[in-house]
C-alpha angles and dihedrals in degrees: 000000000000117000128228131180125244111193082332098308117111122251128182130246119198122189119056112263106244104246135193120319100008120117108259105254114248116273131195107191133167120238140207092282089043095246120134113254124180134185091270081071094070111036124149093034130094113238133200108208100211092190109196135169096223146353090220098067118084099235095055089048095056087044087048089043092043084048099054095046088053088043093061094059093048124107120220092346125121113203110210126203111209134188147118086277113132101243092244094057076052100054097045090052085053096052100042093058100036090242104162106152094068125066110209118223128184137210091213095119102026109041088167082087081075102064098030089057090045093242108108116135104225108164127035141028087319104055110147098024115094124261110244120275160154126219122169124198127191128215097275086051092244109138113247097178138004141172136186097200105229100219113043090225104052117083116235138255102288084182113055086045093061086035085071091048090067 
């Protein structure tokens, strides 16, 4: 298990975190109109994996704001929200802030995405929503970058993750 921090007080993370150069592990997901979505789905893009807990905090919506604003100037890259959020929490977030360069999935129905990402909360207040982190995935769906943040309240690296992006 890996450990993060949540205001200062340790939390536990269980999975391993896919890093450079590995294939990016499988994924079924559900998306805004509740229909399962994988990987497969979006093969021969690029995609930037923004993992959240919630929406609803305000952390996980500037990353999902700061996100939306890179990912309109990306070519053939899908940036992808995840988190335990029920799709239609999700869409309403979206639309009420006009975000329409990110599509939001949830783990609702396949909390397995949590472990094989190496995010799953597994100690704390928090226990069954997703650590925060970026994992970006090139066409081929090799990992190029990827970051647990170390404290859940701190956004993560924007940069780094375009950097990878070239």
């Amino acid at each position: 298990m890996t450990q993060i921090t949540r205001a200062g007080t340790p939390v536990e993370v269980d999975g391993e975190l896919p890093q450079s150069g590995q294939t990016a592990p499988a994924f079924t997901l559900t998306n805004q109109a509740l229909e399962d979505v994988t990987l497969a789905d979006y093969a021969g893009k690029r995609k930037v994996l923004n993992i959240i807990p919630s929406v609803d905090t305000p952390t996980c919506a500037t990353s999902t704001r700061k996100f939306n604003e890179y990912a309109s100037r990306l070519d053939n890259t899908v940036v992808l929200v995840v988190s335990a959020d029920l799709p239609f929490a999700a869409k309403r977030f979206c639309g009420a802030e006009g975000l329409d360069n990110v599509e939001t999935l949830s783990t609702f129905r396949h909390p397995d995405f949590h472990r094989a990402y190496g995010v799953a909360l597994a100690s704390g207040p928090m226990t069954g929503l997703t650590a925060r982190a970026v994992v970006v995935i090139d066409e081929q769906d090799r990992v190029i970058h990827s970051q647990l943040v170390g404290e859940l309240k701190d956004e993560p690296d924007y940069q780094a993750a375009m950097a990878a992006l070239g």
